[in-house]
DRENTORFI-17058 format. One record per residue (C-alpha): z, x, y; residue number from 1; chain; residue in one letter. Coordinates in nm, 4 decimals, padded with zeros to 6 digits. Layout:
DRENTORFI-17058
+----------+----------+----------+-----+--------+--------+
:        w :        u :        v : num : chaine : residu :
+----------+----------+----------+-----+--------+--------+
:        Z :        X :        Y : NUM :      A :      A :
...
+----------+----------+----------+-----+--------+--------+
//
This chain:
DRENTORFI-17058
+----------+----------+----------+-----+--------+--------+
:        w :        u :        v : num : chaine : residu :
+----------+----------+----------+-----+--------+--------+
:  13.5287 :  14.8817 :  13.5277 :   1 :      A :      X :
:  13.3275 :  14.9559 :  13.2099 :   2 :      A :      X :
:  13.1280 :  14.6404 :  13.0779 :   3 :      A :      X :
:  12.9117 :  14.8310 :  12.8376 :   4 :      A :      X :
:  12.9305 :  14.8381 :  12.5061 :   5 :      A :      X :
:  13.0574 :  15.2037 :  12.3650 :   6 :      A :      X :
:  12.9207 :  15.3827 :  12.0761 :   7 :      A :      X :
:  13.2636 :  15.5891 :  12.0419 :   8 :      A :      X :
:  13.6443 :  15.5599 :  12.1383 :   9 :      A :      X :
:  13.7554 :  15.8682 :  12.2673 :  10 :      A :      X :
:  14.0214 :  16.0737 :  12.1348 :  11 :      A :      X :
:  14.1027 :  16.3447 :  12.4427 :  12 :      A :      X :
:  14.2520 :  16.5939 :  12.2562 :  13 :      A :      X :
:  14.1747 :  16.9979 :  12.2162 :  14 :      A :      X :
:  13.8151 :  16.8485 :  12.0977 :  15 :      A :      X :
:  13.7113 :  16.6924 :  12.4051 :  16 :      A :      X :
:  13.6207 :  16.9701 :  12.6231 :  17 :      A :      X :
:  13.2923 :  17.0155 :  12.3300 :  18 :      A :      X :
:  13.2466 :  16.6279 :  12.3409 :  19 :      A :      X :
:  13.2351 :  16.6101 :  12.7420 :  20 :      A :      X :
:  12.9908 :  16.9291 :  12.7369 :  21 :      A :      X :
:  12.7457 :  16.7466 :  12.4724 :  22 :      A :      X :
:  12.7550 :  16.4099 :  12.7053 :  23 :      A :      X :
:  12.6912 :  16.6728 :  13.0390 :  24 :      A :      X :
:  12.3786 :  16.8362 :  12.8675 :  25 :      A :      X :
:  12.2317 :  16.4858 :  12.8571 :  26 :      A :      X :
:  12.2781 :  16.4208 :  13.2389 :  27 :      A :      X :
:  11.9279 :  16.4464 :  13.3827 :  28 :      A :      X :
:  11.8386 :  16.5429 :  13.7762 :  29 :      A :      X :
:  11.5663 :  16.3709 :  13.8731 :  30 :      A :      X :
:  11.3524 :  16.5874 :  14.0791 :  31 :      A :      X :
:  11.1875 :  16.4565 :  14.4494 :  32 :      A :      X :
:  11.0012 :  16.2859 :  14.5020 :  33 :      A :      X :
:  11.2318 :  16.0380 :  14.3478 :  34 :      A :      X :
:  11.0768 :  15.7648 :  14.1029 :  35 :      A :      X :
:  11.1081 :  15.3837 :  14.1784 :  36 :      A :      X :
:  11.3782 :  15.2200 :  14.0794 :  37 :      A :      X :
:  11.4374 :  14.8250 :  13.9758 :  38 :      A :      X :
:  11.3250 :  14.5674 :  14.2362 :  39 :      A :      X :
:  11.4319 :  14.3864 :  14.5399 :  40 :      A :      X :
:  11.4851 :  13.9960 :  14.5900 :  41 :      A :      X :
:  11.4879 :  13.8261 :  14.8684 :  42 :      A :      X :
:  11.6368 :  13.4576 :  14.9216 :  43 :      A :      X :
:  11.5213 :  13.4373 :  15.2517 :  44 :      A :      X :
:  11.4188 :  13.5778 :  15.5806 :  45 :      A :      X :
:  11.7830 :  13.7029 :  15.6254 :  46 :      A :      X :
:  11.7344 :  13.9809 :  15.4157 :  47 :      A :      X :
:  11.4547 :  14.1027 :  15.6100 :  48 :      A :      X :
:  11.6923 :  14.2447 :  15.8927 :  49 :      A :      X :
:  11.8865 :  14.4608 :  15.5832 :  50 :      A :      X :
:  11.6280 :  14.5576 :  15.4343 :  51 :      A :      X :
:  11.2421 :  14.6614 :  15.5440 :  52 :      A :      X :
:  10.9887 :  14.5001 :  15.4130 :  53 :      A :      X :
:  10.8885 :  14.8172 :  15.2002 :  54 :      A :      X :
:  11.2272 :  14.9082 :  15.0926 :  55 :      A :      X :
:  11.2150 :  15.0348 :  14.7824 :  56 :      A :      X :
:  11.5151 :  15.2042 :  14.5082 :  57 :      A :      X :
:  11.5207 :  15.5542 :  14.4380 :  58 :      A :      X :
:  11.6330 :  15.7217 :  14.1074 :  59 :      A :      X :
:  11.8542 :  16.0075 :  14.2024 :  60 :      A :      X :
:  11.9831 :  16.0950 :  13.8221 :  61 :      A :      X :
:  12.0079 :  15.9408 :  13.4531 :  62 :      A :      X :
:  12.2234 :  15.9890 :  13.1358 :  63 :      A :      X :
:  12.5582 :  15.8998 :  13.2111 :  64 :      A :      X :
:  12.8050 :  15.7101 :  13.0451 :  65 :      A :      X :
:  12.9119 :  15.4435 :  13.3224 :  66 :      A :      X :
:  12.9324 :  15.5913 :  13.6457 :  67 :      A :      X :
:  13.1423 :  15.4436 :  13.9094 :  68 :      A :      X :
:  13.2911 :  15.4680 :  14.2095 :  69 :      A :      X :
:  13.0569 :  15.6624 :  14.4145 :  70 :      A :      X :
:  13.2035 :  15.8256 :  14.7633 :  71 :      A :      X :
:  13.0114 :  16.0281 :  15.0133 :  72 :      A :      X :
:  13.1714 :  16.3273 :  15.1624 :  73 :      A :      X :
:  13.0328 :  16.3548 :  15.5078 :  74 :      A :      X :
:  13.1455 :  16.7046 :  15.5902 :  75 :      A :      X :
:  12.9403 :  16.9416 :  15.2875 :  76 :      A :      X :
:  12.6550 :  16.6408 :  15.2570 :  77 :      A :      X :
:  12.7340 :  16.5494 :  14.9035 :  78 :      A :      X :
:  12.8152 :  16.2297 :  14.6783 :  79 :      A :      X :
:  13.0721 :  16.1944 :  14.4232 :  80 :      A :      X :
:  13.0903 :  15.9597 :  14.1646 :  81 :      A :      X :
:  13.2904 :  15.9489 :  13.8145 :  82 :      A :      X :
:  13.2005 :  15.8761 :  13.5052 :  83 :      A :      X :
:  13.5191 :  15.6963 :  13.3790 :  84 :      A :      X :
:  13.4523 :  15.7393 :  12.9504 :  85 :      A :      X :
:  13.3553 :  16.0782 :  13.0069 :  86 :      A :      X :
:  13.6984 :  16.1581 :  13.2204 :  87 :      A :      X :
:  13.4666 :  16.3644 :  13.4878 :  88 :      A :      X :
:  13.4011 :  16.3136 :  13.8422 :  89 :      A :      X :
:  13.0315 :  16.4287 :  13.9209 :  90 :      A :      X :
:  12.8767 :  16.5855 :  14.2341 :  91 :      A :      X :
:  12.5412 :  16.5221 :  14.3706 :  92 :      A :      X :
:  12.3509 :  16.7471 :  14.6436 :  93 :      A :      X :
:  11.9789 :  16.7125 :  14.7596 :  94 :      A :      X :
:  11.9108 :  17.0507 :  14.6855 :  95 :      A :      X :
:  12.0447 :  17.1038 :  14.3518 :  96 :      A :      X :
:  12.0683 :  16.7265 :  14.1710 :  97 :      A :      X :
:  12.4365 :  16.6652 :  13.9347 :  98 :      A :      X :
:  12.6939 :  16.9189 :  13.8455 :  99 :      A :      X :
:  13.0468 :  16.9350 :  13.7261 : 100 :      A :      X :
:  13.2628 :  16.8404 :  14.0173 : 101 :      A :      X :
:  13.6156 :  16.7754 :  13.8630 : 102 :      A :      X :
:  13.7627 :  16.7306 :  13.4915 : 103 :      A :      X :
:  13.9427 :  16.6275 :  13.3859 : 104 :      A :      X :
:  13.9456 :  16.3375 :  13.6797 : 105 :      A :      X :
:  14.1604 :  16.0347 :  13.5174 : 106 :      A :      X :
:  14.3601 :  16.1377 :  13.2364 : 107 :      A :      X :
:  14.5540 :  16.4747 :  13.2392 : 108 :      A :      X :
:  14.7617 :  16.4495 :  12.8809 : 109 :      A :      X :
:  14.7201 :  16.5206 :  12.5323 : 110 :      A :      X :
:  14.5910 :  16.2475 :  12.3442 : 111 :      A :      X :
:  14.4202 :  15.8976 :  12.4387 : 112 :      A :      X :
:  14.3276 :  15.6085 :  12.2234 : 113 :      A :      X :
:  14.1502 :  15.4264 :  12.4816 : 114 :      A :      X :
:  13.7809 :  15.4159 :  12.6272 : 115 :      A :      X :
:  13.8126 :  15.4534 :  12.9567 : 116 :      A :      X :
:  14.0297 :  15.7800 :  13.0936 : 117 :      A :      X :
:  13.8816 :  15.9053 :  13.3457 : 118 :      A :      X :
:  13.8635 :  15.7966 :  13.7375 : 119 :      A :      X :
:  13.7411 :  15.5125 :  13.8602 : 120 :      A :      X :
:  13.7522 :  15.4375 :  14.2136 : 121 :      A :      X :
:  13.7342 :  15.7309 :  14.4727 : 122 :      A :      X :
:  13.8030 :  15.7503 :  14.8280 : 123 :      A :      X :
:  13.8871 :  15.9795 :  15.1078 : 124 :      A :      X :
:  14.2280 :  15.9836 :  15.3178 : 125 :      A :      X :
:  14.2257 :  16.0252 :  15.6907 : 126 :      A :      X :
:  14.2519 :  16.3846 :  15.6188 : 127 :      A :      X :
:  13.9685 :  16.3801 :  15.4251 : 128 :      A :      X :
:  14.0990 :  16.4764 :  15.1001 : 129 :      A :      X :
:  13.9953 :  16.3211 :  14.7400 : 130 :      A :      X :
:  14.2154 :  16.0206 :  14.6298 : 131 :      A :      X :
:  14.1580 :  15.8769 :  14.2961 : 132 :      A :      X :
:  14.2290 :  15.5611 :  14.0947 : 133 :      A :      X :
:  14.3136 :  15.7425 :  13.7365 : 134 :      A :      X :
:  14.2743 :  15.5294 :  13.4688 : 135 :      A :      X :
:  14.4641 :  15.7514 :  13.1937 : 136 :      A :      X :
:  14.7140 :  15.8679 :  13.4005 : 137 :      A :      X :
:  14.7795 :  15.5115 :  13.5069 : 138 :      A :      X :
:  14.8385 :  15.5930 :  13.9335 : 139 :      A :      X :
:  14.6739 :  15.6196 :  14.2458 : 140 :      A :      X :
:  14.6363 :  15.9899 :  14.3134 : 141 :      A :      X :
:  14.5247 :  16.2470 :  14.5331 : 142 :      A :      X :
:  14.3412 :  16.6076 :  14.4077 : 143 :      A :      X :
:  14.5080 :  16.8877 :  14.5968 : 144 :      A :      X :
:  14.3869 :  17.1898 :  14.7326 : 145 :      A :      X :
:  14.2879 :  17.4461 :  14.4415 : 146 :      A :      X :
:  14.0533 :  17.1869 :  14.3165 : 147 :      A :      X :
:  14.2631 :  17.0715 :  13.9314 : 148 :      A :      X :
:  14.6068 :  16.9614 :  14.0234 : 149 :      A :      X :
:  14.7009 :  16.6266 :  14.1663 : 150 :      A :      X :
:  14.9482 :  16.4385 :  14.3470 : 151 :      A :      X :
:  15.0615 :  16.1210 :  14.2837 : 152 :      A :      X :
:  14.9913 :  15.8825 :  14.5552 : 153 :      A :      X :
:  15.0913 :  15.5128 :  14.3956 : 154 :      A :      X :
:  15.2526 :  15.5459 :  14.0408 : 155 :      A :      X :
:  15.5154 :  15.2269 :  13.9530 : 156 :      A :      X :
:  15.5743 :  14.8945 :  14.1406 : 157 :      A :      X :
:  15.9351 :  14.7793 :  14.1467 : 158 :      A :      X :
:  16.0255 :  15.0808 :  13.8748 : 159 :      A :      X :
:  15.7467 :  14.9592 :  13.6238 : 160 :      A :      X :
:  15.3827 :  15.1716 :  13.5587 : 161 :      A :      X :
:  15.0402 :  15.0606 :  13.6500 : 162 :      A :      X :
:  14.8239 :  14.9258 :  13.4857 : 163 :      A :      X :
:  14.5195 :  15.1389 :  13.5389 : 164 :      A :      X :
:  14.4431 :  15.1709 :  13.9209 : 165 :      A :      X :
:  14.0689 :  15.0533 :  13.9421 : 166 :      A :      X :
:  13.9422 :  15.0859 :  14.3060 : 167 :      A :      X :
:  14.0705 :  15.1673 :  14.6239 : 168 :      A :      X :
:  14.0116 :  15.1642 :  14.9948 : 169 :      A :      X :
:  14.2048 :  15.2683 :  15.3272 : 170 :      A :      X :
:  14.2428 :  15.0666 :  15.6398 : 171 :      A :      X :
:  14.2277 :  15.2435 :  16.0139 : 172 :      A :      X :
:  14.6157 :  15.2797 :  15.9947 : 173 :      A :      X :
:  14.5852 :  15.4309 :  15.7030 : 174 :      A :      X :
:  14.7273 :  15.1615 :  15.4618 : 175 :      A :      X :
:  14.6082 :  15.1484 :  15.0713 : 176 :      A :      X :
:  14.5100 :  14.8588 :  14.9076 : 177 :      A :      X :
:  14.4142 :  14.8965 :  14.5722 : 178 :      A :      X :
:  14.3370 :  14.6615 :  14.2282 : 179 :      A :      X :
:  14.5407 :  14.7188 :  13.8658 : 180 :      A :      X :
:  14.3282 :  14.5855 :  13.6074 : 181 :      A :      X :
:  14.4099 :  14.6702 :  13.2545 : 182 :      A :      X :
:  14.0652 :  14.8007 :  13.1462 : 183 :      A :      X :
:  14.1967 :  15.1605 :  13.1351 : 184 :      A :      X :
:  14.5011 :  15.1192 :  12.8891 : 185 :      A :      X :
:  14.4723 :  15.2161 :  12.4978 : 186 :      A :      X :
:  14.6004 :  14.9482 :  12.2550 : 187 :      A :      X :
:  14.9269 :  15.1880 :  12.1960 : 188 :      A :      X :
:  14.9784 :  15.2033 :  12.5677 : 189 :      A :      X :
:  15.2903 :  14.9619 :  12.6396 : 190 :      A :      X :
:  15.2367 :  14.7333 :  12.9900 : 191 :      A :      X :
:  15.5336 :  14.8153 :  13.2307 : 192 :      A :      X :
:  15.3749 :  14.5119 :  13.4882 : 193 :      A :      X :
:  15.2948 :  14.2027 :  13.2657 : 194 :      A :      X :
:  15.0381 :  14.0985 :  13.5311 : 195 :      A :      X :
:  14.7227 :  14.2319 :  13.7308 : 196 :      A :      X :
:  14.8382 :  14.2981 :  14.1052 : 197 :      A :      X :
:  14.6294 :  14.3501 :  14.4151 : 198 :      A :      X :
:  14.8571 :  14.5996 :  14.6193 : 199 :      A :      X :
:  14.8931 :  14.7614 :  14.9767 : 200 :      A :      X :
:  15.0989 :  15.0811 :  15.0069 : 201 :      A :      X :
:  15.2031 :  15.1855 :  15.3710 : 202 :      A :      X :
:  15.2122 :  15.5444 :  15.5089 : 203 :      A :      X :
:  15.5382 :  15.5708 :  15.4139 : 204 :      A :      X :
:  15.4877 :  15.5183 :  15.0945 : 205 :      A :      X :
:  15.5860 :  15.1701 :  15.0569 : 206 :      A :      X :
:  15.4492 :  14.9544 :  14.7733 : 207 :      A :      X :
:  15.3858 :  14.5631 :  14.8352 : 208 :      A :      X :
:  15.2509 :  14.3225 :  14.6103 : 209 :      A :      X :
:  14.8945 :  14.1517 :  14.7853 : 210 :      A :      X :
:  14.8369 :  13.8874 :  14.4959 : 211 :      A :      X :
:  14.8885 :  13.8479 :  14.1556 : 212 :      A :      X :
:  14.6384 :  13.5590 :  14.1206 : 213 :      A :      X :
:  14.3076 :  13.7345 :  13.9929 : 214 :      A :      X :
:  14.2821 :  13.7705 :  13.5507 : 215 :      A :      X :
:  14.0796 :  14.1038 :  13.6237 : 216 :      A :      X :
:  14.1098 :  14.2273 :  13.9948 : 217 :      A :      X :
:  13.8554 :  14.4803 :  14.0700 : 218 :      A :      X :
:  13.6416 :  14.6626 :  14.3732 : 219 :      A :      X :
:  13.8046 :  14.5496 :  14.7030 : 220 :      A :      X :
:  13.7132 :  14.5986 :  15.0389 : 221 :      A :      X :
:  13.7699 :  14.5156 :  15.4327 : 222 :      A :      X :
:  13.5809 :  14.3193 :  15.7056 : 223 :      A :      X :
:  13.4978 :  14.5606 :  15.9993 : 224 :      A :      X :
:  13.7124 :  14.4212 :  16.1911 : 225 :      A :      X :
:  14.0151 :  14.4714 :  15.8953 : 226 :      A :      X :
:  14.1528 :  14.1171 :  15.9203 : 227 :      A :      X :
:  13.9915 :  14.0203 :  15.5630 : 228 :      A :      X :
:  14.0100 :  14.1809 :  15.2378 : 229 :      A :      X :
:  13.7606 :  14.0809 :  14.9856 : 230 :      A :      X :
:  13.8814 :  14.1520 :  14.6184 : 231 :      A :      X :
:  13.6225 :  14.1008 :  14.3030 : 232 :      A :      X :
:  13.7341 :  13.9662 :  13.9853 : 233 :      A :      X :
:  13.5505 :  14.0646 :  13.6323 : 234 :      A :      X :
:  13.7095 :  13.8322 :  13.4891 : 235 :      A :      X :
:  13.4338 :  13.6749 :  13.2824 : 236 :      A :      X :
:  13.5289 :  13.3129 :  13.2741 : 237 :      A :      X :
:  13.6086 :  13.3429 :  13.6255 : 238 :      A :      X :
:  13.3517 :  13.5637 :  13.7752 : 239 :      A :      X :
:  13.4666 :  13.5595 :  14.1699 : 240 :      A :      X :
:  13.5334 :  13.7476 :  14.4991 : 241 :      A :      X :
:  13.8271 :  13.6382 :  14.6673 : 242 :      A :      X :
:  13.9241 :  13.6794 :  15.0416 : 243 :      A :      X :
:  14.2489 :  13.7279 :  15.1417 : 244 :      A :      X :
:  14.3473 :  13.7183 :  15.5500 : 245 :      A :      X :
:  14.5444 :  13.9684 :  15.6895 : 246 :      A :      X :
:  14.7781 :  13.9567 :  15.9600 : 247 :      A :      X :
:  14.8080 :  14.2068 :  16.2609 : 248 :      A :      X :
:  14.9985 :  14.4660 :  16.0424 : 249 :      A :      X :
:  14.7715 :  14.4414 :  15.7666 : 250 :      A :      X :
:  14.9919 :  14.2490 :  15.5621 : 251 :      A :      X :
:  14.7820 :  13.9185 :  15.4088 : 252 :      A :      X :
:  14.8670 :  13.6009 :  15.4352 : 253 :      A :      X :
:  14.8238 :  13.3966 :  15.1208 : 254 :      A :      X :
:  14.6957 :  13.2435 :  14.9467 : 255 :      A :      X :
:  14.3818 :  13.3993 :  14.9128 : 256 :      A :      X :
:  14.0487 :  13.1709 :  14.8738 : 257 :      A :      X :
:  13.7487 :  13.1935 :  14.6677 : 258 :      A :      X :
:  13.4243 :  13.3604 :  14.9035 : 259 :      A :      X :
:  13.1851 :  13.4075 :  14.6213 : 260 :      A :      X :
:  13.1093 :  13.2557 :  14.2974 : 261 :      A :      X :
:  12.8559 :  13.4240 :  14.0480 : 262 :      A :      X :
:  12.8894 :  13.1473 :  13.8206 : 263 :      A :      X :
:  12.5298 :  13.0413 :  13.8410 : 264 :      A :      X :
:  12.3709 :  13.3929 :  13.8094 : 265 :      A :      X :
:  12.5815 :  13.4480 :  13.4978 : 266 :      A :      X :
:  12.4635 :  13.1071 :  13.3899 : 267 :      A :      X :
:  12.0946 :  13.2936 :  13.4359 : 268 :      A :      X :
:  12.1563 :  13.5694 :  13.2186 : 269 :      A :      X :
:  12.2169 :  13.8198 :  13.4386 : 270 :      A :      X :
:  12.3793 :  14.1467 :  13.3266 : 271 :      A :      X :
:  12.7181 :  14.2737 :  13.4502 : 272 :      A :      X :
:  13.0432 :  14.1123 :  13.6376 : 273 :      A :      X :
:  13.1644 :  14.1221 :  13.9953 : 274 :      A :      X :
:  13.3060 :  14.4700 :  14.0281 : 275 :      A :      X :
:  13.2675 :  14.7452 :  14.3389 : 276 :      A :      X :
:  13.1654 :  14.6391 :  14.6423 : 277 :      A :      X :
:  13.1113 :  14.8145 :  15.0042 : 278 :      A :      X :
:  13.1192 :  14.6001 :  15.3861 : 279 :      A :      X :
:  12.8648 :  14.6954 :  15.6802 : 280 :      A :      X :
:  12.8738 :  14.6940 :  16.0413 : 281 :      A :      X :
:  12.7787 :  14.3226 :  16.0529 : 282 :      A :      X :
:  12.9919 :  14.2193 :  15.7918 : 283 :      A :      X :
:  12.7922 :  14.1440 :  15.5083 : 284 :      A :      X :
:  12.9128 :  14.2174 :  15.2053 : 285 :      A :      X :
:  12.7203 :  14.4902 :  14.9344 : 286 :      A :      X :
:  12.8952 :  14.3398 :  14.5768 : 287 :      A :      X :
:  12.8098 :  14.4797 :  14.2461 : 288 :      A :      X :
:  12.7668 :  14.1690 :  14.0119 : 289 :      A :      X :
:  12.5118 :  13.9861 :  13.8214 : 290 :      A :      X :
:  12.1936 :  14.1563 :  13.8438 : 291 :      A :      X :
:  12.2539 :  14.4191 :  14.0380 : 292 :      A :      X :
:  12.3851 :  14.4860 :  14.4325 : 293 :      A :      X :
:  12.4192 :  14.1469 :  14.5879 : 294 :      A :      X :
:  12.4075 :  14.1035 :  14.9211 : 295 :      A :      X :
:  12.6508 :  13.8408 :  15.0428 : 296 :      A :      X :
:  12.6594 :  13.7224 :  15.4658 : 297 :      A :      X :
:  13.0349 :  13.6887 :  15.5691 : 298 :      A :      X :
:  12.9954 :  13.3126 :  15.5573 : 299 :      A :      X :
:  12.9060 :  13.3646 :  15.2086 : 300 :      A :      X :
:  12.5941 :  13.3171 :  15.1714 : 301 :      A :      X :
:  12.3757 :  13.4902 :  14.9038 : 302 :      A :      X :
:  12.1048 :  13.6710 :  15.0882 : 303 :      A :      X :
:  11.9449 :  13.8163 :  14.8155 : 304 :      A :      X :
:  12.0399 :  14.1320 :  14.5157 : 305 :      A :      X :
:  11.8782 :  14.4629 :  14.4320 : 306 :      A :      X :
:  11.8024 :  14.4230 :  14.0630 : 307 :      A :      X :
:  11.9246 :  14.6902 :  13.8571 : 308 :      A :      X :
:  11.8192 :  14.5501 :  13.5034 : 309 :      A :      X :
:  12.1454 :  14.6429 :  13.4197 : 310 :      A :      X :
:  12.5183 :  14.6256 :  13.4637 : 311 :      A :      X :
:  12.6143 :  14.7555 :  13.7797 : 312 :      A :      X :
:  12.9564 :  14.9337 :  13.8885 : 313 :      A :      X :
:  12.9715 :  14.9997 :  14.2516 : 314 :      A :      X :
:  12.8141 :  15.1620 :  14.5640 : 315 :      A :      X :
:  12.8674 :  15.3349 :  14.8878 : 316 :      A :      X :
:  12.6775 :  15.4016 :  15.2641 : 317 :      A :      X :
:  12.6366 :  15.7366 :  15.2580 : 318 :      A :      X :
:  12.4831 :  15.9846 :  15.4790 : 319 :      A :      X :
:  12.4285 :  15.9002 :  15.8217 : 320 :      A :      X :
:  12.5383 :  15.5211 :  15.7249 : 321 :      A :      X :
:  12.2360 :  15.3689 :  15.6095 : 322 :      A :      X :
:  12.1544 :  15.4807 :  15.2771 : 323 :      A :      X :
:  12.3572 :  15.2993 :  15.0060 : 324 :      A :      X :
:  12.4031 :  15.4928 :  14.6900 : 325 :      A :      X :
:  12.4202 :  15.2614 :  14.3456 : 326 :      A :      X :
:  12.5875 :  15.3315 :  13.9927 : 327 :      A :      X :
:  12.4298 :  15.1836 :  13.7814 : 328 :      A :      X :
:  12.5365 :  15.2232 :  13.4407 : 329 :      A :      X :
:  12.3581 :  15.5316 :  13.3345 : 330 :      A :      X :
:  12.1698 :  15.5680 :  13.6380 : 331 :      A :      X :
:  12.2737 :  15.6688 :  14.0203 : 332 :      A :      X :
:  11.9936 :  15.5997 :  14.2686 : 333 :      A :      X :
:  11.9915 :  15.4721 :  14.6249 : 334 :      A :      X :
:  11.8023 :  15.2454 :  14.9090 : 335 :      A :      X :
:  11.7814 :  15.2648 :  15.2629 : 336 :      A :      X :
:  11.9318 :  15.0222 :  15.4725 : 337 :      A :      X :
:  11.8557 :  14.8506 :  15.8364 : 338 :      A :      X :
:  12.2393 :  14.8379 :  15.8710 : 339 :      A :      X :
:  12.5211 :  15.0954 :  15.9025 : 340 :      A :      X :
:  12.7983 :  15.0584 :  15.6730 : 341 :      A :      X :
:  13.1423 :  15.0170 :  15.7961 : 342 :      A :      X :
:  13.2981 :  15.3566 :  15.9202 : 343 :      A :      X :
:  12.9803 :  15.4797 :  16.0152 : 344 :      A :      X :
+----------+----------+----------+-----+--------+--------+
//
């Protein structure tokens, strides 16, 4: 989701190839060894088993629009991310820093009179290939194999158009669940679903609604052992994750309840809303929100955040598990963790 204020509303048109160039020759690759980033804080001894004691951010890159949706591709060691105003998904290696992975990477047409058109959310399926929530293009979809085209994956529930798919995440049997905020829709674009849904799609490509009940549904993810979902909401007023129980076959069981409220820390002042969020082996939860990367127990208890100093989209284990990787707004940088995250 984009929380930051824009300078410009894009118009993606025959012009926007020179517009996305200009924003790419501001993208900076930080150089090792990486600068400190932000700070750490700790609510209590808890964290200490997370985090060491000298754990300290990195700043991998600067200079982006709003990155998001960061994903970590195991097999060629890289991380990509998009950048969902600038309608490109970004790649990041050790040895050579940012480059041009995919654009466009959310909105495919002619013209757009929104600001956000690009991807948001990335994932892998359990054959490894590049699925994408596609703001502009308003669907779920998957990048096929010469590296430009796509395939639709989710498009309409019950005949009607999405939204503008925000985040996604598989489950072991290789169900979707994914969140339809409206964040990526122009004010000409007409809504074909009057609400904001929470959905699972089966294998066989079978759309069911989860829950209807969040104003701004956002990152989701699952408990290791896949019998919760936890589902943020941005919604400012209401600034929540929810947990929803599944059942055996994945379905959930509502209704869903509330597992974390960032009321206070918005109270505080702190920048940004509840929005991507990543699950590790033990079952604490890694939220964007408030301040930074919270760090939530699974009872719910606030362990402590990595403060960004700004708003913060979403992150992702990467590597061999225990490095997270952080958008930050214009920044992507990353921590090492005592803990794997789940899949690892």
């Amino acid at each position: 989701m984009l929380w930051k204020p824009l300078v410009t509303v894009l118009m993606l048109s025959s012009a926007s190839a020179s517009a996305a160039n200009a924003t790419a020759a501001s993208i900076t690759s930080v150089p090792p060894p990486y600068p400190t980033f932000g700070n750490i804080e700790r609510l209590g001894p808890a964290l200490n088993d997370l985090l060491a004691a000298d754990a300290t951010m990195e700043k991998l890159a600067e200079g982006f629009n709003w990155s998001e949706g960061p994903i970590w591709v195991q097999k060629s060691g890289h991380l990509l991310f998009s950048d969902v105003p600038e309608n490109v998904v970004y790649r990041w290696h050790a040895r050579d820093g940012v480059s041009v992975f995919l654009r466009p990477s959310g909105f495919t047409g002619d013209a757009y009179d929104g600001r956000e058109p690009g991807s948001n959310g990335l994932t892998l399926d359990r054959e490894g290939r590049l699925v994408l929530c596609q703001h502009g293009d308003r669907r779920v979809a998957r990048l096929n194999p010469d590296g430009k085209t796509f395939t639709t994956v989710a498009g309409r529930y019950q005949g009607g158009r999405f939204n503008s798919p925000n985040d996604l995440c598989y489950d072991r049997s290789g169900n979707l669940y994914f969140t339809d905020p409206p964040y990526g829709m122009g004010p000409g674009t007409m809504r074909e679903i009057e609400f904001q849904g929470v959905y699972r799609m089966t294998p066989d490509g079978t759309v069911t609604l989860v829950s209807s009940e969040l104003e701004r549904p956002n990152g989701l993810a699952l408990s290791p052992d896949e019998r919760t979902l936890y589902v943020a909401n941005s919604h400012g007023p209401r600034p929540i994750i929810m947990s929803f129980e599944l059942r055996g076959d994945g379905k959930p069981s509502p209704p869903g309840v509330v597992f974390f409220d960032s009321t206070r820390l918005v109270e505080q002042g702190r920048r940004g809303a509840m929005d991507g969020m990543k699950v590790d082996q033990k079952g604490n939860v890694w939220a964007t929100g408030p301040g930074g990367v919270l760090v939530i127990n699974a009872a719910g208890k606030h362990l402590g955040t990595l403060l960004t100093d700004r708003a913060t989209a979403n992150c992702a284990f990467a590597e061999d598990g225990s490095t997270l990787y952080i958008t930050a707004d214009d920044v992507l940088c990353r921590i090492k963790t005592r803990v794997k995250g789940c899949g690892f």
